[in-house]
N, C-alpha and C positions, 0 to 999 in steps of 0.2 A: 618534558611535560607541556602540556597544551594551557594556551592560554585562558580556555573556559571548561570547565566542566562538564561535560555532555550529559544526557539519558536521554537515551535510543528507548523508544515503547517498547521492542521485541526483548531487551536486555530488561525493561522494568516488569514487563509481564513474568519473565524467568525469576526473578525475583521476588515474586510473589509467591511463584510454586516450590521456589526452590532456591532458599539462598545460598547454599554450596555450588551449585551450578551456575548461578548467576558469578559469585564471586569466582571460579576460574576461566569463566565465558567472556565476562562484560568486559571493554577497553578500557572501561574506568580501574577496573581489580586488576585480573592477573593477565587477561587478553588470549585466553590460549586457545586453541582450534585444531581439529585432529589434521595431520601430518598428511592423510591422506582422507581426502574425503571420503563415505561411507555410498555416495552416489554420485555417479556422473553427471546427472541431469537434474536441473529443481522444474520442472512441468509447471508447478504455478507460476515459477519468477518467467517462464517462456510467454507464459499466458497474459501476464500483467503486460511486459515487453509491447505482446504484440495489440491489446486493445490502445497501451499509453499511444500507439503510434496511430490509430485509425480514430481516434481522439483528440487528435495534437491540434491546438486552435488554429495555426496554419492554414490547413489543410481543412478548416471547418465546413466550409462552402465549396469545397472540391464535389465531383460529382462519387459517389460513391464506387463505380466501377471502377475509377483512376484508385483510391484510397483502400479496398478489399484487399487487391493483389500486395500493396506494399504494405498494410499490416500482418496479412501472412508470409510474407518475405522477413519484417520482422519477427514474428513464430519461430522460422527455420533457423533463421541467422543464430537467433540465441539460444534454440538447443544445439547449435554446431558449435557454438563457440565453446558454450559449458562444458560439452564434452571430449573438447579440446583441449582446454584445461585441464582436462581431468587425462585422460592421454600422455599428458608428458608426465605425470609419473607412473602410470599405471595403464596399460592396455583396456579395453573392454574384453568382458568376457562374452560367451555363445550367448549366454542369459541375458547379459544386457545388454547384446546388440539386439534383442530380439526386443527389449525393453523400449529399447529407444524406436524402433522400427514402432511396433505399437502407440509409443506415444507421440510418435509424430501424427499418425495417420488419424488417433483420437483426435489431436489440438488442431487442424486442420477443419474434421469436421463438426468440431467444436466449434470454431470459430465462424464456419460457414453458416452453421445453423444459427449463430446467435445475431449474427448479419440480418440475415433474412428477417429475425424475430424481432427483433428491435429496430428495424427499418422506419416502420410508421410512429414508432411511439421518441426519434430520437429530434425530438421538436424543440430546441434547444440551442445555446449558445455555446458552446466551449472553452471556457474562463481559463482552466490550467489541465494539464495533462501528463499524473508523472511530477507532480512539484514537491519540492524542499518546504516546509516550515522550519524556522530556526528561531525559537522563540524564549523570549526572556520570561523567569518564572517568577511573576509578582509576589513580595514578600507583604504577606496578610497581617503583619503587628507593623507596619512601616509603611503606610499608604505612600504612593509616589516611589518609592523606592525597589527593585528589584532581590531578588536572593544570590546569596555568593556563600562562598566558602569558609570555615574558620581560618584559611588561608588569604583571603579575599579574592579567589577565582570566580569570577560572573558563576554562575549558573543557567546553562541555557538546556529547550528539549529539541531535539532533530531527529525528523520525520520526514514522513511523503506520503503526498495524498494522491491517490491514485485520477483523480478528476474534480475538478470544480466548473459547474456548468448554470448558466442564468435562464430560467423560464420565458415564458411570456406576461408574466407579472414582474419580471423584474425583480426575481429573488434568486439569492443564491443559494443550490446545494452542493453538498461535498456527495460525490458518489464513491461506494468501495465497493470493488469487484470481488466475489468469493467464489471461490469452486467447492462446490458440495456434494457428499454420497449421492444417497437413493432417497434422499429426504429432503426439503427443507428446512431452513433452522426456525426453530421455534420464536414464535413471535416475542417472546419475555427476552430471547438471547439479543431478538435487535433492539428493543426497548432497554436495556443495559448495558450495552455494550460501550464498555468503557474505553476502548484501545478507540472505537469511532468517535466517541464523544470529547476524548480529550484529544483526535486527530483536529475535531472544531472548532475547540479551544484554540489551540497552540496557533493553530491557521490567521484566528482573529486577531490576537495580538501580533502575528507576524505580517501580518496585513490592516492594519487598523480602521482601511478604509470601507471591508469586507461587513455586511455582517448576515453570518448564513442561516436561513431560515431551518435545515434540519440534514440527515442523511438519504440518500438513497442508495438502496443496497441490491447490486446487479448477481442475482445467484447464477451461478453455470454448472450444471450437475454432472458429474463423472460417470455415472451410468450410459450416457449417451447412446445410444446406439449407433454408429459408425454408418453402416451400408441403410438402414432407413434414413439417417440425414440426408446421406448423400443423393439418395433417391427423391428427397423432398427436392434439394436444390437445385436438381435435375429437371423436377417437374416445374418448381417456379420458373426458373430463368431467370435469367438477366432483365430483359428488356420488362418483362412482371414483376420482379422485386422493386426494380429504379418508379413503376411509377406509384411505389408505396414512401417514397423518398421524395423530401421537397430538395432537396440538394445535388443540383443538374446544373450547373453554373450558366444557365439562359439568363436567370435574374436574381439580385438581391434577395435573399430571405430577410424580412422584417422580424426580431426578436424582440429589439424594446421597445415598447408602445406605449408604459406606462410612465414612467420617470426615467431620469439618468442614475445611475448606477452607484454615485457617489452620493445622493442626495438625501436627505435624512431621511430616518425610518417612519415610515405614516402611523399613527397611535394606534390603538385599538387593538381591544379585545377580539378571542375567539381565534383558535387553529385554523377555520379557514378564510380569513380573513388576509389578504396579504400586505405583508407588515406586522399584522396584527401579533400581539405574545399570546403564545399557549401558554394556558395554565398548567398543563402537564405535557410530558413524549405522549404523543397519539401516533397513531397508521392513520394516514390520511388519504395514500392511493397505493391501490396494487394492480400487477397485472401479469397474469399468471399463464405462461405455456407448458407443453409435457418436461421441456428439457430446461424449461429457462425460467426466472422472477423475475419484476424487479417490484421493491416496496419502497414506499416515500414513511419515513419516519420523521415529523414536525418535531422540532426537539424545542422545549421551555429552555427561555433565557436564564431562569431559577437554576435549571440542570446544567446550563453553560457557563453560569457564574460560579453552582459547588463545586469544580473541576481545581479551580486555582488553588485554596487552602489546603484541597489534597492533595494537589500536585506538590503545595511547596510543602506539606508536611513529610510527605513519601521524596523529597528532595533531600529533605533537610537527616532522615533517618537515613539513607544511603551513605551521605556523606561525612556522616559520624565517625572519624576515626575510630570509634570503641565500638561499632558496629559489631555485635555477636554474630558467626558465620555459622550454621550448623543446617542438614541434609533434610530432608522431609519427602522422604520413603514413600513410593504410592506407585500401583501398579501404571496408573495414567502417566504419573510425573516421570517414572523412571525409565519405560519404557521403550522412546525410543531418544532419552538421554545421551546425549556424544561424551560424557563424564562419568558413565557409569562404574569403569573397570577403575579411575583414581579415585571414586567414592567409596565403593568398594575398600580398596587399601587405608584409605583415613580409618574407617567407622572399624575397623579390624585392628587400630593404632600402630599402620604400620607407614612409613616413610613410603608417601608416592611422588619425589620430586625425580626419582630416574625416570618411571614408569611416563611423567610430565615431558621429560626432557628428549624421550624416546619415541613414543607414540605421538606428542602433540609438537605445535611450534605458536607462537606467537603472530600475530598478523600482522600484515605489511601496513605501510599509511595510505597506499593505493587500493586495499584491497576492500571491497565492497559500493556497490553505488551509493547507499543509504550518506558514505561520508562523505559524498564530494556534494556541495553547496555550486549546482553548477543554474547559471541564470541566462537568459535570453537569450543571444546566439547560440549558445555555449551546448545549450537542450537544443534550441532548432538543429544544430551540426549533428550532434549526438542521435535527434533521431530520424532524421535522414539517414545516420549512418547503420542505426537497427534496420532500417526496411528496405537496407541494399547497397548504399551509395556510402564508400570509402572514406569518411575524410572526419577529421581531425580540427578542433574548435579552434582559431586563432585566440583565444582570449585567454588569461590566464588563471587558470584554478586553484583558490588557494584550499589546502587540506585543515582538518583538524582529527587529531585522532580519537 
């Protein structure tokens, strides 16, 4: 048993839709995971991989020609590995070489295109990229005091924020990368969105020196068109994209002009104000291409503070030993459910611990990045090693499962 209690957002969102799937999914219940995965390839997790690397504060002031090629080396790297994993137990088939052959050549010009698109508008500093929050969940009847268990195990939430980056005001946003259809998400989906807003939370308390002004949300659409990107990128160039880029390592880029980073938050009213509290989430800037967004959503301190009491109430219901478990049937939920066929067997009242025993397994304490709490060298090694270069963090990683 681990020393603290975890919740994963992805396992608490499951749990919302669905507390039978939560409770054979989540590390905290029964931990179970199909035997063989249902896909070789996750194309977003490639995708995440390859922006965390052209991202990575390192490399912030690198000139962008040096930093394109080694985030799409990380692209490659991490759909070869995925489906190398997935290889030692099971071959690919004709289908899903062909799969993979497509989504490579998609996330490629995916990635080229979103290069180009965001070139001029990426006027910015690069805080984190790809980071861990590990954060304690303030207990709301116990000011000062944190939440634990009827056990007395801490309670902690761990996550990953895909980017945190400082303006030229000297504010901080969280950025979250999404790949989307042939649509945009509707603007109420990013004014709610609760998985981002408690990513803002948890970040703050796990950073307490932080405090961030709101999201911004980088869409990249799956519609793409492959051979017109590629034909844009062609017709840009190199030498026409870099001079839409201040990042040409001739000279310093000036970021903060305004205050030091740590220094207290300036009063005042008014979203566009910087420092200033919104009285509510507003859209404050967008900017909109065929294939690509991105939207600044100013998020109220009011909306950053109701996160805690629900966090620790949706804490505290979890970890109720008398916790009721039961299914919640819905074409959406069940759909492309990995527990479908042992739900099945339950709701039928019949015994699915073979069916558990046979088709699923249990997960390792190494397996998934989300668990490993890895910090400063530990990430510079790691991703140097996505975008090409071999090697292994001298520092020690400690696990929790």
């Amino acid at each position: 048993m681990t020393w603290a209690f975890v919740l994963r957002p992805q396992e608490m969102a499951t749990y919302r839709r669905c507390r039978r799937a939560w409770d054979l999914g989540a590390r905290i219940r029964q931990n179970y995971i199909p035997a063989v995965s249902s896909r070789p390839f996750d194309f977003d997790k490639a995708i995440h991989d390859a922006l965390a690397v052209y991202y990575f504060p390192a490399m912030d002031d690198w000139d962008r020609s040096i930093v394109r090629p080694l985030a799409l080396k990380g692209f490659s790297r991490s759909m070869a590995e995925q489906v190398g994993h997935f290889e030692e137990a099971a071959p690919l088939t004709p289908e899903q070489e062909r799969d993979f052959e497509e989504a490579s050549a998609l996330g490629n010009s995916m990635l080229n295109g979103y290069f180009t698109w965001s070139a001029p508008l990426d006027t910015f500093a690069s805080i984190f990229s790809d980071q861990e929050y590990w954060a304690p969940i303030p207990d709301p009847d116990t000011p000062g005091s944190d939440l634990a268990t009827h056990l007395g195990r801490e309670m902690r939430y761990l996550g990953r924020v895909d980017q945190l980056f400082s303006d030229h005001n000297d504010e901080y946003w969280m950025a979250i990368h999404r790949l989307v259809g042939n649509r945009w998400l509707d603007d109420d989906d990013l004014l709610l969105d609760l998985d981002g807003l408690t990513a803002l939370w948890a970040t703050e308390l796990t950073y307490p020196q932080l405090r961030i002004a709101g999201t911004v949300y980088n869409e990249l659409r799956m519609d793409l068109d492959t051979e017109e990107a590629s034909a844009e990128g062609a017709t840009t160039g190199m030498a026409a994209w870099a001079t839409t880029d201040g990042r040409t390592m001739r000279r310093p880029r000036h970021i903060h002009t305004r205050r030091s980073p740590i220094s207290p938050d300036e009063p005042g009213p008014g979203a566009d104000v910087p420092g200033g509290d919104a009285a509510t989430d507003r859209i404050t800037e967008r900017y909109t291409g065929e294939w690509f967004r991105r939207t600044f959503v100013r998020r109220a301190r009011g909306s950053v503070r109701a996160v805690g009491p629900n966090a620790a109430a949706e804490a505290r219901e979890v970890a109720d030993p008398g916790l009721a478990i039961y299914p919640n049937p819905s074409p959406d939920n069940c759909r492309d459910c990995a527990f479908r066929a042992p739900c099945l067997a339950m709701s039928a009242g019949l015994d699915a611990g073979l069916l558990l025993d046979t088709a699923y397994r249990h997960r390792t304490e190494e397996e998934g990045e989300e668990e490993r709490l890895r910090w400063s060298i530990g990430r510079a090694q790691t991703r140097a090693s996505m975008s090409g270069k071999d090697s292994r963090p001298n520092t020690v990683n400690f696990h929790w499962g």
